[in-house]
ZAFI-213632 format. One record per residue: residue in three letters; z, y, x of N, C-alpha, C in turn. Coordinates in steps of 0.02 Angstrom, whole numbers, plus 50000, padded with zeros to 5 digits. Last residue first. Layout:
BEGIN
ALAZYXZYXZYX...
***
This chain:
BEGIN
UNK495985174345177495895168445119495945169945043UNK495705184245305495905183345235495565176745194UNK496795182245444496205180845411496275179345341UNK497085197145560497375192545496496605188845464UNK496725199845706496345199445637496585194545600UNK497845199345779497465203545789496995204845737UNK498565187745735498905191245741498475199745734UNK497545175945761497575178345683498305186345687UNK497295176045895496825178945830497195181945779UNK498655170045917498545176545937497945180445917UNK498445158645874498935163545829498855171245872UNK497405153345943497365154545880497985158945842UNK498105152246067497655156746070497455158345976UNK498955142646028499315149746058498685155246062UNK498145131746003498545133045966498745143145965UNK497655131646140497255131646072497485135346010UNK498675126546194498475132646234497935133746158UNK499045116146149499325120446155499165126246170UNK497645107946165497815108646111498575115646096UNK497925108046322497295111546296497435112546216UNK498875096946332499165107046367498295109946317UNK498575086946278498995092146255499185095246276UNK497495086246349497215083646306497895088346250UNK498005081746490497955088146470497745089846404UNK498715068446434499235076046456498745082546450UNK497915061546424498205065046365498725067746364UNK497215061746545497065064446508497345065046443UNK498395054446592498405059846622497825064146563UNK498445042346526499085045846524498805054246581UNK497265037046608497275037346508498005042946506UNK497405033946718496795040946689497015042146617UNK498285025346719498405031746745498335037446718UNK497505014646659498205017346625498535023946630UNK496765011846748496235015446725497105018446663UNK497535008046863497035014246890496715018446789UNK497654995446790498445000146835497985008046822UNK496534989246785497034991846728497584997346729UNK496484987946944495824990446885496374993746825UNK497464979046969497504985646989497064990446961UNK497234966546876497814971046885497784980646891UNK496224963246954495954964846885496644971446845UNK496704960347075495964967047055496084969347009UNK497474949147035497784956447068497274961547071UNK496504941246984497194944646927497394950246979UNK495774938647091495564941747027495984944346984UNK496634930447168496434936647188496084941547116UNK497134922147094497584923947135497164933247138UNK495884913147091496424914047014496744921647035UNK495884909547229495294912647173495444916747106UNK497114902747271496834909347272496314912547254UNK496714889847169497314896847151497274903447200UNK495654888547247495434890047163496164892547148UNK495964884447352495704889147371495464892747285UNK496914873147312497364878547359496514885047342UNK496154864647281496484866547241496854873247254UNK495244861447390495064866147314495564867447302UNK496224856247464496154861247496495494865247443UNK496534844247406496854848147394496944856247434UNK495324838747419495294841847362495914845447341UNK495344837047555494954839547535494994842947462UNK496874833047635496574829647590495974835447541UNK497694838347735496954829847740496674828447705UNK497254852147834497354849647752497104843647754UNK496924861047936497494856647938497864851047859UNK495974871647919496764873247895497004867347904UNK495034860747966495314868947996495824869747989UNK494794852747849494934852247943495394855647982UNK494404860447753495194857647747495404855647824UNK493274864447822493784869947811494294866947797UNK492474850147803492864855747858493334860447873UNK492614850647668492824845447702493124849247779UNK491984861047631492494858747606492924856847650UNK490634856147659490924864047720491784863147690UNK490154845847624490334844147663490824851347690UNK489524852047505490354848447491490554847647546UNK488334862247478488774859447524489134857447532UNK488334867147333488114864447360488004860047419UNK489834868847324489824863447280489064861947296UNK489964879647422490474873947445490214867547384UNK489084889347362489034888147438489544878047433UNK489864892647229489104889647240489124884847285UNK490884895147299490864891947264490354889247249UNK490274909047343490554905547398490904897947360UNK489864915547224489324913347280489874908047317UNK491174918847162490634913847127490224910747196UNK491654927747261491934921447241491544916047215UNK490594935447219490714933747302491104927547291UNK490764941247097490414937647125490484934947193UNK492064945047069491764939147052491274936447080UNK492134954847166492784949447189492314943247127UNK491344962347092491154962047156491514955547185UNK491654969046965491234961246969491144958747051UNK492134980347003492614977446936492224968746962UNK490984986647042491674986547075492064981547047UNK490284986846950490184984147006490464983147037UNK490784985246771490634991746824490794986846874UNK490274980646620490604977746682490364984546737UNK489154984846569489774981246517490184980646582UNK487714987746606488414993846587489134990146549UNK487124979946603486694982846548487424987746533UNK487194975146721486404978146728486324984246665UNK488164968546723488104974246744487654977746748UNK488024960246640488334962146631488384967446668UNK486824952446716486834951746652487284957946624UNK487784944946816487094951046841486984956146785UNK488334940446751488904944046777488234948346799UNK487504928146724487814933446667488274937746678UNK487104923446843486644928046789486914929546746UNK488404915246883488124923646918487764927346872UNK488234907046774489024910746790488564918646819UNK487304899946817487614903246748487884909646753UNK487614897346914487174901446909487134901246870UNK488784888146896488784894046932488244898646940UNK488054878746806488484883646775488604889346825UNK487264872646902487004874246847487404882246809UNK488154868047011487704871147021487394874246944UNK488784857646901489174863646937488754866446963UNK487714849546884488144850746852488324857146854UNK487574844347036487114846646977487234852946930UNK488734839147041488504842747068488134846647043UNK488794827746931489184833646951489284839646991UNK487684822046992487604825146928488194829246934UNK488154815947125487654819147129487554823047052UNK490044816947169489404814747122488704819747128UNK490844824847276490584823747224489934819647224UNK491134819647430491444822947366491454825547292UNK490674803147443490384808247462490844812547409UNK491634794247547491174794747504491014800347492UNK491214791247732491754793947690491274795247627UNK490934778947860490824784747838491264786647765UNK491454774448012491594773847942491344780147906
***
């Protein structure tokens, strides 16, 4: 017995179309400094391996095998919430990392304005300045 096929041939299509969409404007994005490589790396790989499975529907099929899943599309569904899954916790820790930098440089941002400060009254102590 053979089994229908998991997608449609235009839906395929389809989805092939936009995922290389998808990649050339994440290429797109880093080429021209909007996105740092690190930051796009979990996209792309995700993207590719999405590619991979909507050109190949059948590897789907298998891998639901594997994991013991009978039903193929609910083994997308499972692998697009960890898709979801993993990008919010990058994207997370990206924000986490860069919140850090922001509170640390405007710590020193006000020891240097203090120290600015203390050095300027100590001018004007030594040479009053006339106005």
């Amino acid at each position: 017995m053979t089994q229908a096929p998991l997608l449609p041939r235009e839906l395929q299509l389809f989805a092939v179309a936009i995922l290389v969409s998808f990649i050339a404007w994440l290429v797109y994005l880093i080429r021209y400094h909007r996105l740092g490589l690190r930051d796009t790396l979990l996209w792309l790989t995700t993207t590719a391996v999405g590619l991979v499975v909507t050109i190949v529907p059948e590897t789907l099929r298998r891998v639901a095998g594997v994991l013991g899943i009978a039903v193929a599309s609910n083994a997308l569904f499972a692998a697009a919430f960890v898709y979801v899954l993993l990008n919010l916790v990058a994207m997370t820790a990206s924000l986490s990392g860069q919140a850090a930098r922001s509170r640390r440089l405007a710590q020193e941002c006000a020891l240097l304005r203090a120290e600015l400060d203390e050095l300027r009254e100590r001018v004007e102590t030594v040479a009053p300045v006339s106005r």
